[in-house]
N, CA, C and O atoms as CSV, one atom per row, in Angstrom:
chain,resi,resn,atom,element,x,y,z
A,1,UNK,N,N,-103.044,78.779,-12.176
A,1,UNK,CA,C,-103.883,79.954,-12.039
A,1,UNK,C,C,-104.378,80.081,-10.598
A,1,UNK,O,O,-103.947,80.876,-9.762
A,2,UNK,N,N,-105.196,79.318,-10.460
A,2,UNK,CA,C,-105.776,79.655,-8.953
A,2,UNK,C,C,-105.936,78.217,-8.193
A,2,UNK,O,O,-106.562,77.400,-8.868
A,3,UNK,N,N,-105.433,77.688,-6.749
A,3,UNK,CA,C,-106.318,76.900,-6.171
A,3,UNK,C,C,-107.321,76.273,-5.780
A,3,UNK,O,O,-107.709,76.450,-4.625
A,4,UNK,N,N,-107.816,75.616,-6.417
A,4,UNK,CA,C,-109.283,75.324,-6.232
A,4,UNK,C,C,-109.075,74.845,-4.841
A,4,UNK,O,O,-110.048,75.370,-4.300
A,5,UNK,N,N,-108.467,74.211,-3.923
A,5,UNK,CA,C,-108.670,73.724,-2.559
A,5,UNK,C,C,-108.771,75.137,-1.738
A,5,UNK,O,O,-109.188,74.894,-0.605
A,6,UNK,N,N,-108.536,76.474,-1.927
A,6,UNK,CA,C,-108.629,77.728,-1.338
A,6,UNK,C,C,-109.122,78.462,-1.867
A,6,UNK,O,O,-109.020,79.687,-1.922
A,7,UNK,N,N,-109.993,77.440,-2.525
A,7,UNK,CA,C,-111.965,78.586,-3.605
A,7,UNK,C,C,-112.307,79.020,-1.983
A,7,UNK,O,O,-111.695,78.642,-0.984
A,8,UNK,N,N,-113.808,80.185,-2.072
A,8,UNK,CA,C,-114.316,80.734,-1.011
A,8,UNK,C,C,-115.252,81.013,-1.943
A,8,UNK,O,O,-114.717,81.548,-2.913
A,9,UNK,N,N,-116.430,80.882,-2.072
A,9,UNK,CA,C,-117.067,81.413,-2.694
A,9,UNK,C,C,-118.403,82.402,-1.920
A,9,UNK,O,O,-118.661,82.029,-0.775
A,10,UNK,N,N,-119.181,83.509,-2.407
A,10,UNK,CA,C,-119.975,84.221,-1.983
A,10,UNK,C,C,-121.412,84.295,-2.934
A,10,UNK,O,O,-121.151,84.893,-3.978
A,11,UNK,N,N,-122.833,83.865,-2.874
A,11,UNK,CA,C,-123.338,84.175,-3.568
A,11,UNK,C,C,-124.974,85.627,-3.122
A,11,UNK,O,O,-125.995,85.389,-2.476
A,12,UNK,N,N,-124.736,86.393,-3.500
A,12,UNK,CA,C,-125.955,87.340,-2.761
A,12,UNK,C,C,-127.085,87.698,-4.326
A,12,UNK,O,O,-126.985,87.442,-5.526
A,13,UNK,N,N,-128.048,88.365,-3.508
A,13,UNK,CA,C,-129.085,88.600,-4.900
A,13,UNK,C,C,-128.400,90.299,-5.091
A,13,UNK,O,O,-127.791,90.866,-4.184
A,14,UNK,N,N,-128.674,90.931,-6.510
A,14,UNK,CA,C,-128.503,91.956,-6.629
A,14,UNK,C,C,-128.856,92.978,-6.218
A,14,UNK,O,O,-129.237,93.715,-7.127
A,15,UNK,N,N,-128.950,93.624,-4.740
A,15,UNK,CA,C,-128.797,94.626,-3.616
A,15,UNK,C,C,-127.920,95.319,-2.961
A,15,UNK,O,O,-127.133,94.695,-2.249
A,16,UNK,N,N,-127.837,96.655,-3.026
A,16,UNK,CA,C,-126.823,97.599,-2.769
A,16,UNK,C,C,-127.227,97.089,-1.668
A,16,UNK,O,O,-126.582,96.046,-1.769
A,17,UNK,N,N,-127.946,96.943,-0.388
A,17,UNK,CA,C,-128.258,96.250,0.889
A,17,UNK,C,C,-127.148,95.757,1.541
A,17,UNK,O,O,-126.681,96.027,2.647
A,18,UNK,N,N,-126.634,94.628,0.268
A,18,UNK,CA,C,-125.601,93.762,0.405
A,18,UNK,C,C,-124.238,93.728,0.915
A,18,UNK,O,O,-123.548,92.964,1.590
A,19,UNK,N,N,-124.063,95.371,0.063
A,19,UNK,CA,C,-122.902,95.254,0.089
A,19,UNK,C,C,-121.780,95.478,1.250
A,19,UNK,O,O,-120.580,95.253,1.094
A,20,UNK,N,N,-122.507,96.055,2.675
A,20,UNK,CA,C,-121.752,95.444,3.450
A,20,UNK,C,C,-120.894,93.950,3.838
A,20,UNK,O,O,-119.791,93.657,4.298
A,21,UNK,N,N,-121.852,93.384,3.458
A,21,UNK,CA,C,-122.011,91.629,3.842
A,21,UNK,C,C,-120.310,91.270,2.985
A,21,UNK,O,O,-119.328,90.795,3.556
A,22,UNK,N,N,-120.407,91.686,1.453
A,22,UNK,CA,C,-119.744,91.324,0.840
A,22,UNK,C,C,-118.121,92.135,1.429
A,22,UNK,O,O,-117.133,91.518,1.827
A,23,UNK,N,N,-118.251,93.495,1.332
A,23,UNK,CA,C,-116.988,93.776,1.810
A,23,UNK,C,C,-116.274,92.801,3.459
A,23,UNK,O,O,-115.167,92.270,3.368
A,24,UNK,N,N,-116.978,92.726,4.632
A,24,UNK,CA,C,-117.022,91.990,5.482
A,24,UNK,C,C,-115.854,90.328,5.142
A,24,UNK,O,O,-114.710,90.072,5.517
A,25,UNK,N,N,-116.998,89.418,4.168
A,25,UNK,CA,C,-116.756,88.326,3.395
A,25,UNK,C,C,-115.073,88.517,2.919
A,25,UNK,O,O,-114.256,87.614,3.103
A,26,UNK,N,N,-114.696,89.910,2.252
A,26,UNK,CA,C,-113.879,90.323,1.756
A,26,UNK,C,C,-112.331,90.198,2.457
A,26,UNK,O,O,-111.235,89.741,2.133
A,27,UNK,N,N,-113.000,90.963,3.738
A,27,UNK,CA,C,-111.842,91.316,4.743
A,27,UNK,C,C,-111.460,90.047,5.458
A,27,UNK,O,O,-110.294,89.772,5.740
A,28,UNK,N,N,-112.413,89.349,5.716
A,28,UNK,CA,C,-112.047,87.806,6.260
A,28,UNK,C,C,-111.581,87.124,5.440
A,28,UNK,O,O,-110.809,86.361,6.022
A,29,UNK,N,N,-111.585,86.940,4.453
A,29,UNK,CA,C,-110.905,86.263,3.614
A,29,UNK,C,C,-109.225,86.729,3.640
A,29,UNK,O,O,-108.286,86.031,4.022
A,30,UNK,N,N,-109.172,88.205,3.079
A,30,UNK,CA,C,-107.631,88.796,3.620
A,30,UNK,C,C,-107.087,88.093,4.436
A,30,UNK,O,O,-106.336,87.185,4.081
A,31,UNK,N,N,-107.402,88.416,5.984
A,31,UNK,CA,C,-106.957,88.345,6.785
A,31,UNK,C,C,-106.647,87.069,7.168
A,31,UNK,O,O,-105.777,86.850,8.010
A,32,UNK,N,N,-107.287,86.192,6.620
A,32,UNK,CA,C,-107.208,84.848,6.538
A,32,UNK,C,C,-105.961,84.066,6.363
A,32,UNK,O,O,-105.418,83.107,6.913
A,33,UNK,N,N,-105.669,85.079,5.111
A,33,UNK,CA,C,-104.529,85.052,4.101
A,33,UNK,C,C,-103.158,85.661,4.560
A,33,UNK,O,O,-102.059,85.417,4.064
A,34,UNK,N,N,-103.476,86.609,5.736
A,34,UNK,CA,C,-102.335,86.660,5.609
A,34,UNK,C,C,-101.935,88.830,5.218
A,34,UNK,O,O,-101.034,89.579,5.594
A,35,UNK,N,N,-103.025,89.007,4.436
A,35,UNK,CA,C,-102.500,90.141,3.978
A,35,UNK,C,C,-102.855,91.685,5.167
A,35,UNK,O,O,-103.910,91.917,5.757
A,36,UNK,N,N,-102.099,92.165,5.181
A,36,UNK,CA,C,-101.809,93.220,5.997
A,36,UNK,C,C,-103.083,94.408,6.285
A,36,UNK,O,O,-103.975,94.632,5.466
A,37,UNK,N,N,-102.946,95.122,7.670
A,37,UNK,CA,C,-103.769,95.779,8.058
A,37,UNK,C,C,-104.798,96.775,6.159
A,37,UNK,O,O,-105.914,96.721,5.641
A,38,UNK,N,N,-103.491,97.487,5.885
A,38,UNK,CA,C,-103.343,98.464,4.581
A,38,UNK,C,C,-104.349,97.649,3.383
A,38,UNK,O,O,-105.134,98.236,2.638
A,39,UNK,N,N,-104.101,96.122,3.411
A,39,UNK,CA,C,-104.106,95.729,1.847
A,39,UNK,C,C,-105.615,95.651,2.174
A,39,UNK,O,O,-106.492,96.314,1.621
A,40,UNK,N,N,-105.815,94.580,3.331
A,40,UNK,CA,C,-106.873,94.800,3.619
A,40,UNK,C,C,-108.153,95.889,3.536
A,40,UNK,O,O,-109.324,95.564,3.336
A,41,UNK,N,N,-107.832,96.773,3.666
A,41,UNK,CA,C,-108.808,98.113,3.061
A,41,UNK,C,C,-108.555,97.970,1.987
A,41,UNK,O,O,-109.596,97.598,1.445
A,42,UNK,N,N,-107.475,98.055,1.004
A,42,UNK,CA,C,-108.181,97.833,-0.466
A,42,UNK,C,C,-108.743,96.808,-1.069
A,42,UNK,O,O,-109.382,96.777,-2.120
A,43,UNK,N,N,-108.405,95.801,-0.181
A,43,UNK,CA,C,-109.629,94.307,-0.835
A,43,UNK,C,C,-110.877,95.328,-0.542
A,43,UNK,O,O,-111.634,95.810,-1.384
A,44,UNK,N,N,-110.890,95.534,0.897
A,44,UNK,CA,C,-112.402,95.897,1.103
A,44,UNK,C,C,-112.512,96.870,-0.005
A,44,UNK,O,O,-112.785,96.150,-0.965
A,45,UNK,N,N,-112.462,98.012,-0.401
A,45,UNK,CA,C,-112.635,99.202,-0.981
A,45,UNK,C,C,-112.333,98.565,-2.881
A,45,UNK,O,O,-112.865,99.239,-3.762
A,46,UNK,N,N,-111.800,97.769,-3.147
A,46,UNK,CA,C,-111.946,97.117,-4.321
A,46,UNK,C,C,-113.538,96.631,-4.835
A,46,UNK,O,O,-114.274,96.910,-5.782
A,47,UNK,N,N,-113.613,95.584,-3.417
A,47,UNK,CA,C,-114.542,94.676,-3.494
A,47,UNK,C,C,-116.063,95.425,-3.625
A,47,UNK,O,O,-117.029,95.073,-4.302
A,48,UNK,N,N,-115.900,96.642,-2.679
A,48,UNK,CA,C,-117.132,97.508,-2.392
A,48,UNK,C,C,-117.225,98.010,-4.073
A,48,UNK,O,O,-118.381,98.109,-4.483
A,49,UNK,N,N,-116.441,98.240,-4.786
A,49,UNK,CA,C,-116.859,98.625,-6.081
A,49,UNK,C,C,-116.993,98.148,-6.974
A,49,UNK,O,O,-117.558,98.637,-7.952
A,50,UNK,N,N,-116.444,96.898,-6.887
A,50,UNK,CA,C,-116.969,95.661,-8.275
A,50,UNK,C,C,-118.354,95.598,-7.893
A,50,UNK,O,O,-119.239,95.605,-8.748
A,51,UNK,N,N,-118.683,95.516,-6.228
A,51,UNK,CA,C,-119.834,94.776,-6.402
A,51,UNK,C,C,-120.983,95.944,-6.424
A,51,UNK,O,O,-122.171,95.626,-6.466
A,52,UNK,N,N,-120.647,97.042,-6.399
A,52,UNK,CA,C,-121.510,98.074,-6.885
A,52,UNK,C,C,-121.790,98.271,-8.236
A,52,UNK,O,O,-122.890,98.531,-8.724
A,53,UNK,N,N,-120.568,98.111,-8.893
A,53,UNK,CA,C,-120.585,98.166,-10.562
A,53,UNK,C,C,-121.376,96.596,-10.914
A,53,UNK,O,O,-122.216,96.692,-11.809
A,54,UNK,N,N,-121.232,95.419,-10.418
A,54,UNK,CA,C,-121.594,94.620,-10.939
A,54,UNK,C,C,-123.519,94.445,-10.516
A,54,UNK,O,O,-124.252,93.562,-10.963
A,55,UNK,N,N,-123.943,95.602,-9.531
A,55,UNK,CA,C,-125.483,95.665,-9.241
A,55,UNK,C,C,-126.432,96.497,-10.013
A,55,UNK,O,O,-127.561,96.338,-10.477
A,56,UNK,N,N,-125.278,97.739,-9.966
A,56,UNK,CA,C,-125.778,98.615,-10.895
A,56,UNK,C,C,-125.789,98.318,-12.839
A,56,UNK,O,O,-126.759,98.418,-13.591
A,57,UNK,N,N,-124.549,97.995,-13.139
A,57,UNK,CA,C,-124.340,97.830,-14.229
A,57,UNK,C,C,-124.741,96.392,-14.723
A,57,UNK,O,O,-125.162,96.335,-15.878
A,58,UNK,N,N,-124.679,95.407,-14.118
A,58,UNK,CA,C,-124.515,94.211,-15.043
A,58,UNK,C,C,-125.939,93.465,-14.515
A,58,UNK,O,O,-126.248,92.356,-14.952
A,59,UNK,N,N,-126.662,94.088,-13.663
A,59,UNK,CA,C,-128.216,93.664,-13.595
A,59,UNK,C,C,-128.864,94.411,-13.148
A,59,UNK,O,O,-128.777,95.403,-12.424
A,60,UNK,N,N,-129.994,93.527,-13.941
A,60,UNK,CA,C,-131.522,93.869,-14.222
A,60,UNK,C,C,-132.633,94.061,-13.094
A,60,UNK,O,O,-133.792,94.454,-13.222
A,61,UNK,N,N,-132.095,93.755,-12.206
A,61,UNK,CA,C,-132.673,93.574,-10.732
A,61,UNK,C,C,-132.672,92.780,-9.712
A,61,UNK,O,O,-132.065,91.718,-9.842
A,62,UNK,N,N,-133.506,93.145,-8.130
A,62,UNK,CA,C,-133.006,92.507,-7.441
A,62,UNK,C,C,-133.130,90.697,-7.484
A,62,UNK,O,O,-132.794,89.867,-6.639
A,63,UNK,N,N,-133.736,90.541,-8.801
A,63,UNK,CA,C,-133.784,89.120,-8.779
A,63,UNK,C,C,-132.406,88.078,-9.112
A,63,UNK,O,O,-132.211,86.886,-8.871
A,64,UNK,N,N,-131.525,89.199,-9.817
A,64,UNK,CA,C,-129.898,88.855,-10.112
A,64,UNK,C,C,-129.194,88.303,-9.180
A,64,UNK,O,O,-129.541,88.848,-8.132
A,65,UNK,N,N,-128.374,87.505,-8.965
A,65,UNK,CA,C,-127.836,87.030,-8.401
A,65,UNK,C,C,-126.242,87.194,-9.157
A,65,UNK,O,O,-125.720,86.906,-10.234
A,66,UNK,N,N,-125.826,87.890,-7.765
A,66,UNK,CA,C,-123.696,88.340,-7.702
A,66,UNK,C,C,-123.581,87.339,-6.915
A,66,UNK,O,O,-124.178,86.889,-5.936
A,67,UNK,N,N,-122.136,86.920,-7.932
A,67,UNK,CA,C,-121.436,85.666,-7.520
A,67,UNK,C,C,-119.658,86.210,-6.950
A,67,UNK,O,O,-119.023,87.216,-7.268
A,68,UNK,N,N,-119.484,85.671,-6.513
A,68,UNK,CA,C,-117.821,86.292,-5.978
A,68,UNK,C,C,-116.922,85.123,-5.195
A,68,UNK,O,O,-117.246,84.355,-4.289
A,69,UNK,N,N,-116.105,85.238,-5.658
A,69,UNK,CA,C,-115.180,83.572,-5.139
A,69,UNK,C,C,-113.784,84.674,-5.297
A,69,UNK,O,O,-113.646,85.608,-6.086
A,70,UNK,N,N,-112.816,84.153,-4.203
A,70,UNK,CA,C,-111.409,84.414,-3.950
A,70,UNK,C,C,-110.661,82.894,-3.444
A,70,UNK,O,O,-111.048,81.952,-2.754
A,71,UNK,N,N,-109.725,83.130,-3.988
A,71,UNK,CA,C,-108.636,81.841,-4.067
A,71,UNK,C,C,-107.287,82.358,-4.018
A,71,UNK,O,O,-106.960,83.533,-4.183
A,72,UNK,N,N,-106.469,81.288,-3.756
A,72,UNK,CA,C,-105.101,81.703,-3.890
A,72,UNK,C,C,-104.471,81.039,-5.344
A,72,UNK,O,O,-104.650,79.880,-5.717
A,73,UNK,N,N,-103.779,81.971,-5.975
A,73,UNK,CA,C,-103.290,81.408,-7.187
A,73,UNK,C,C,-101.325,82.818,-7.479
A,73,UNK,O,O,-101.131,84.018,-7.675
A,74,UNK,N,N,-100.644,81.822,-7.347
A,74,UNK,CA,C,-99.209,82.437,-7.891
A,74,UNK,C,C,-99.025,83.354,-7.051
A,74,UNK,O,O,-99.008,84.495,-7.511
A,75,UNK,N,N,-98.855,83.204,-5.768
A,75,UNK,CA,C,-98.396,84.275,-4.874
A,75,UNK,C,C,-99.112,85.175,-4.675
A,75,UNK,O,O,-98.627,86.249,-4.319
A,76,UNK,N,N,-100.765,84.993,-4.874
A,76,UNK,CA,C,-101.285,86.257,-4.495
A,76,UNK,C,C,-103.041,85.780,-4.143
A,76,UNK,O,O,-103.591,84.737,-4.497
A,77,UNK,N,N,-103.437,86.537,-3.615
A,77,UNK,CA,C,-105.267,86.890,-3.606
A,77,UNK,C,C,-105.770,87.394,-4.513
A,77,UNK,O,O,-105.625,88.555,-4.896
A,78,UNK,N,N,-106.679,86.233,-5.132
A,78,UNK,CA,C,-107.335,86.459,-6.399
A,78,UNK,C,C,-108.903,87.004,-6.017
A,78,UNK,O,O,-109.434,86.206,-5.244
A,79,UNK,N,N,-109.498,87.782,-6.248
A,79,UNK,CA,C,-111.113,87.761,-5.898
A,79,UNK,C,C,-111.569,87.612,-7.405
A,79,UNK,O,O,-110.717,87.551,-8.292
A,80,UNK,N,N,-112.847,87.556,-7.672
A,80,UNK,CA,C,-113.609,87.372,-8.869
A,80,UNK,C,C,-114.736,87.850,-8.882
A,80,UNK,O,O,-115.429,87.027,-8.284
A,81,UNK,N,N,-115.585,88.986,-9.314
A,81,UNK,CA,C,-117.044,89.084,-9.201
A,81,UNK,C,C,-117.660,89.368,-10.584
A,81,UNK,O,O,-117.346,90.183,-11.452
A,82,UNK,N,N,-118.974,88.118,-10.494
A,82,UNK,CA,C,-119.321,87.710,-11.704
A,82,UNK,C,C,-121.076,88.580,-11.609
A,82,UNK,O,O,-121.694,88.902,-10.594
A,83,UNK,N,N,-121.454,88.745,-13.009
A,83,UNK,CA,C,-122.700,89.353,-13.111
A,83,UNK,C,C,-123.517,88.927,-14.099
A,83,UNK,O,O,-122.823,89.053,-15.108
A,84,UNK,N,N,-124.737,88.431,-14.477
A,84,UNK,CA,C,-125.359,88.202,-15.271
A,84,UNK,C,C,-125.754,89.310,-16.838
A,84,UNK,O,O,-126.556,89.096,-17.746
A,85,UNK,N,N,-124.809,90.481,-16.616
A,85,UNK,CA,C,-125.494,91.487,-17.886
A,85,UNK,C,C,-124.419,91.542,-18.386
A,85,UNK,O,O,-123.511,90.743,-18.160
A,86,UNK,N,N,-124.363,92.540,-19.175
A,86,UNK,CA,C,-123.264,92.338,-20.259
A,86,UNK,C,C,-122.573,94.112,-20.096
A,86,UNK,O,O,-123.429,94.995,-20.143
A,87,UNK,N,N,-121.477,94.445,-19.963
A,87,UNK,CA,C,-121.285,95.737,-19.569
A,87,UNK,C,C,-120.515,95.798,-20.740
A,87,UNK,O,O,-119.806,94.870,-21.129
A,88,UNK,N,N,-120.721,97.524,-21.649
A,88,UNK,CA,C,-120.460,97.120,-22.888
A,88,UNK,C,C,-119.505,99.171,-22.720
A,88,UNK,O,O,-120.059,100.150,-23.220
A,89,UNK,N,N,-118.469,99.254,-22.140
A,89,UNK,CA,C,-118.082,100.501,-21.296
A,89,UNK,C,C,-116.715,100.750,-22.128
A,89,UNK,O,O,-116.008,101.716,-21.843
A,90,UNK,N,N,-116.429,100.024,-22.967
A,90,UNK,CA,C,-115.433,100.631,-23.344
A,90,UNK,C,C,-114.182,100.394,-22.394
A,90,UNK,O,O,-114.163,99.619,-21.438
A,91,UNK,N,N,-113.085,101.245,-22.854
A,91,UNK,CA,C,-111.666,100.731,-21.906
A,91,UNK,C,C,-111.952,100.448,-20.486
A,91,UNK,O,O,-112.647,101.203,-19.806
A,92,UNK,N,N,-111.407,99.338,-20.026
A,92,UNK,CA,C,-111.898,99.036,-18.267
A,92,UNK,C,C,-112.287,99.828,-17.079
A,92,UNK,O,O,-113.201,99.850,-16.254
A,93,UNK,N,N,-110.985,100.593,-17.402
A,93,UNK,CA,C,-110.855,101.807,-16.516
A,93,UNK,C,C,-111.320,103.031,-16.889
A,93,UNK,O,O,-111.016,104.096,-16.351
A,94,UNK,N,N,-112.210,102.847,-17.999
A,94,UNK,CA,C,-113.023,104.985,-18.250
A,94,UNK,C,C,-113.815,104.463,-17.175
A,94,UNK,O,O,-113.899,103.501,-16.412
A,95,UNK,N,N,-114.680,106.204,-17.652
A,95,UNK,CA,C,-115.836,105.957,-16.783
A,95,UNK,C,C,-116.948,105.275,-16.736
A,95,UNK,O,O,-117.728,105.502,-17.661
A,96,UNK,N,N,-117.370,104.263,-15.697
A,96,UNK,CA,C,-118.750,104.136,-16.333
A,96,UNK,C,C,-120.204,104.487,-15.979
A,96,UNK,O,O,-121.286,103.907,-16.074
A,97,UNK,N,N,-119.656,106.017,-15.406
A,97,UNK,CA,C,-120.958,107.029,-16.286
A,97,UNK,C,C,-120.640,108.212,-15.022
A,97,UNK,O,O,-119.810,107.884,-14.173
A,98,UNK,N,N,-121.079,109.115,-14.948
A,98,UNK,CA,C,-120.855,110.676,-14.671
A,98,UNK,C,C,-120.501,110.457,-13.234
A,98,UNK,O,O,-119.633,111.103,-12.647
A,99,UNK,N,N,-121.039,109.753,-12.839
A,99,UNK,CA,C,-121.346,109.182,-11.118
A,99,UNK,C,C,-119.718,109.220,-10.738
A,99,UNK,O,O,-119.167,109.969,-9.932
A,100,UNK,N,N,-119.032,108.025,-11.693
A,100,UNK,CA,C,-117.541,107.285,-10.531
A,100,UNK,C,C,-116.924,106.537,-11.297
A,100,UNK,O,O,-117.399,105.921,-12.251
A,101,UNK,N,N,-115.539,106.547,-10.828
A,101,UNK,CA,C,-114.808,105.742,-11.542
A,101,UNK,C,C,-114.011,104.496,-10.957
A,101,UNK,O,O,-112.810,104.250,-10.844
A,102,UNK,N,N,-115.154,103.825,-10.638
A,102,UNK,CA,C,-115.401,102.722,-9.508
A,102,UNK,C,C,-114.230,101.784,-10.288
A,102,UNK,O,O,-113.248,101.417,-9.642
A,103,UNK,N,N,-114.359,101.478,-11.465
A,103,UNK,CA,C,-112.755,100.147,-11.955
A,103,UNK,C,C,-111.439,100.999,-12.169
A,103,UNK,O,O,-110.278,100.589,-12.180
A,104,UNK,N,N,-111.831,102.073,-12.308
A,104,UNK,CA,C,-110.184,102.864,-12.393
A,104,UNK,C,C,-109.751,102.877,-10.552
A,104,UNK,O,O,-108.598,102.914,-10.121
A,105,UNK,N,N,-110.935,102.838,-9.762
A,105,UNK,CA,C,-110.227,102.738,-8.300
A,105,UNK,C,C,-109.916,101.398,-7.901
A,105,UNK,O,O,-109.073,101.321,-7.008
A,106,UNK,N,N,-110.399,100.295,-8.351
A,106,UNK,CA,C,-110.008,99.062,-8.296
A,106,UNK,C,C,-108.397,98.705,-9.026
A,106,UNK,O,O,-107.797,97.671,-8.731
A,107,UNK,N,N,-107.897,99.620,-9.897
A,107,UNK,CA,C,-107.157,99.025,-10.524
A,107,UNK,C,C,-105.978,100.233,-10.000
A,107,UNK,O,O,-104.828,100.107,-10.422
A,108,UNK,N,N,-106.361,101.557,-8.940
A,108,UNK,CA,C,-105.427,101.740,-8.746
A,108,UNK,C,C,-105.034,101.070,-7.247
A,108,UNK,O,O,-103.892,101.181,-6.801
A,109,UNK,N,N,-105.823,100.550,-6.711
A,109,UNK,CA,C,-104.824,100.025,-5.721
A,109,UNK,C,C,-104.784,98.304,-5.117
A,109,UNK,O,O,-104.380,97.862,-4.041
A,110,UNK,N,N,-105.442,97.542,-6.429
A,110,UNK,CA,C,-105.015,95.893,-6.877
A,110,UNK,C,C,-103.662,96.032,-7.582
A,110,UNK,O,O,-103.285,97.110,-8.041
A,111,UNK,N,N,-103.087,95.125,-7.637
A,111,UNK,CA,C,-102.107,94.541,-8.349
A,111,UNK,C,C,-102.608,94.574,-9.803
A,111,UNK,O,O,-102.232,95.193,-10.798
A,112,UNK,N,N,-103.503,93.765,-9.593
A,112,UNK,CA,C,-103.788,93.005,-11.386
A,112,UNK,C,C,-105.456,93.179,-11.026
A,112,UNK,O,O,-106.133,92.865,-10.046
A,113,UNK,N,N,-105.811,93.952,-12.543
A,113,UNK,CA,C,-107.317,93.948,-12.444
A,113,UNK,C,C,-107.633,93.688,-14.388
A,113,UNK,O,O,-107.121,94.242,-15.360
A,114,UNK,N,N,-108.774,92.521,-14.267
A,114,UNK,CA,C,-109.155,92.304,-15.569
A,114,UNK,C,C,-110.500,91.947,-15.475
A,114,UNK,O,O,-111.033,91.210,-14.645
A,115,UNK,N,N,-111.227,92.836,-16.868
A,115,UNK,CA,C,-112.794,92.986,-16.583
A,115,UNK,C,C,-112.354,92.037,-18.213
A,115,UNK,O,O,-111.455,92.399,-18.972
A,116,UNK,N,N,-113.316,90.713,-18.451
A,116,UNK,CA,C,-113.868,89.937,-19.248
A,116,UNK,C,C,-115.832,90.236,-19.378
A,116,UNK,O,O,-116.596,90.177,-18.415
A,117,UNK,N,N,-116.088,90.431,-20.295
A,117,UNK,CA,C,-117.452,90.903,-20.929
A,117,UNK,C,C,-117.853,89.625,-22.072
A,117,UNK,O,O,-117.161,89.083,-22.934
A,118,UNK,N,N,-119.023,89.458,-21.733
A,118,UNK,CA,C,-119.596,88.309,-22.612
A,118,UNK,C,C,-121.012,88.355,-22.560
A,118,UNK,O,O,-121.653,88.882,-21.650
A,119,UNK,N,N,-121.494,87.782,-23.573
A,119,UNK,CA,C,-123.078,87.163,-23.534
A,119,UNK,C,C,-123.650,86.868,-23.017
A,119,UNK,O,O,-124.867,86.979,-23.159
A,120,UNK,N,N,-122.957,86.219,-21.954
A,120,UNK,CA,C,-123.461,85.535,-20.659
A,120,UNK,C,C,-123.588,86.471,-19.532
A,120,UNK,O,O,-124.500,86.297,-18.724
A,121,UNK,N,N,-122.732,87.481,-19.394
A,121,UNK,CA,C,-122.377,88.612,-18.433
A,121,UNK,C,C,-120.915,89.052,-18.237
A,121,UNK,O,O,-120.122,89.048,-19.179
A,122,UNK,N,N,-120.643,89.356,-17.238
A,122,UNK,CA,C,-119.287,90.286,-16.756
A,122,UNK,C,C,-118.782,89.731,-15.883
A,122,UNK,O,O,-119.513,89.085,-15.131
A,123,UNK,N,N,-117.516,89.761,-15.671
A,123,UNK,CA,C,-116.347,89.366,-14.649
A,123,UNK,C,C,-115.452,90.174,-14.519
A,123,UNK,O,O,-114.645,90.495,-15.391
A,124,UNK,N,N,-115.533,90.715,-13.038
A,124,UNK,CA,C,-114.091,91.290,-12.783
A,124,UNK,C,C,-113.460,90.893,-11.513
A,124,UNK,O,O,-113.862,90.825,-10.352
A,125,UNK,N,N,-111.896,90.558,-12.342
A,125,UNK,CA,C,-111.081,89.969,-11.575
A,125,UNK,C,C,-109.998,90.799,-11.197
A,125,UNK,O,O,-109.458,91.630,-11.928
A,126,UNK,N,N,-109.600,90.446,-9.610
A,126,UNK,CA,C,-108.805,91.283,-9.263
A,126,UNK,C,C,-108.033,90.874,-8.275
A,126,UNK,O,O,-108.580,89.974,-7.638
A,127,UNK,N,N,-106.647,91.256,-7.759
A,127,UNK,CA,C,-105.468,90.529,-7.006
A,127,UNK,C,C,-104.531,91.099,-6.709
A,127,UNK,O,O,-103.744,91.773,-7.374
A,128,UNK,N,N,-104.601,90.727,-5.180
A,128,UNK,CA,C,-103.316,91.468,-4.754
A,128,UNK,C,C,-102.294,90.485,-4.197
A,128,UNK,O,O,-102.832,89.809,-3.320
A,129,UNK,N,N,-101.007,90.155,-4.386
A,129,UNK,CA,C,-99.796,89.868,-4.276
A,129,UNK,C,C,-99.608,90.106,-2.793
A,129,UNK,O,O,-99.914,91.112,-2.152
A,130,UNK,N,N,-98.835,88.567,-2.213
A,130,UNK,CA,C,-98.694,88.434,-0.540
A,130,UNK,C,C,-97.148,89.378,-0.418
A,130,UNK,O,O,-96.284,89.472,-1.290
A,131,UNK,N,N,-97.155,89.786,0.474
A,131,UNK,CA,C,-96.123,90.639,0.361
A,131,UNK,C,C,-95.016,89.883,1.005
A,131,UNK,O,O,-95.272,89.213,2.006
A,132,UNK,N,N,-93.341,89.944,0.337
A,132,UNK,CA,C,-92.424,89.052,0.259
A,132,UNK,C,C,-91.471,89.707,1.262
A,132,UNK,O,O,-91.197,90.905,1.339
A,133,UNK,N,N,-90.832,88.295,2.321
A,133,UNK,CA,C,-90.011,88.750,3.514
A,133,UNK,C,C,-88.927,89.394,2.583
A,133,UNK,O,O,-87.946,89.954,3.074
């Protein structure tokens, strides 16, 4: 699944404030990796919307704490952003709510996007594939 020797992890409190910091975190990591001028904006532009959906939607306030770790696992860049609430939205990609359709834009330009929902809170995972000589 994923490398744990090429975990990265990010932890911030729940603040739209933030979310520069995190896209930033985002793009260095890419580039790190390897992935191209292009992909790079959609990590960033992925990342900018999990972690909006995961401030708005999956907590209670700024006392929450968003968690986010990227690794390498099977040929590709994995990111992960985790939330303490429970997002209860129906298919991944509707809407979740009049505003935006912040995981349908994550999932159109990731590879692989999977939102897991639990008791504990929300995870969405998402990955883009190193591109092959």
């Amino acid at each position: 699944m994923c490398n744990e020797h090429t975990r990265r992890e990010l932890e911030i409190p729940a603040e739209l404030e933030r979310l520069h910091e995190t896209r930033e975190w985002a793009n260095q990591v890419a580039l790190d990796h390897g992935l191209s001028e292009d992909d790079c904006f959609q990590v960033k532009l992925a990342m900018s919307e999990a972690v909006t959906n995961a401030i708005i939607h999956g907590s209670a306030g700024q006392s929450d704490v968003v968690r986010i770790f990227a690794c390498i696992g099977d040929e590709k860049l994995v990111f992960e952003v985790t939330d303490p609430g429970r997002l209860d939205t129906g298919d991944p990609v509707e809407r979740l709510d009049e505003g935006g359709r912040g995981l349908e834009l994550v999932s159109m330009v990731m590879d692989e996007v999977k939102l897991v929902r639990g008791d504990r809170g929300g995870s969405l995972r998402f990955s883009k594939r190193f591109a092959t000589a």
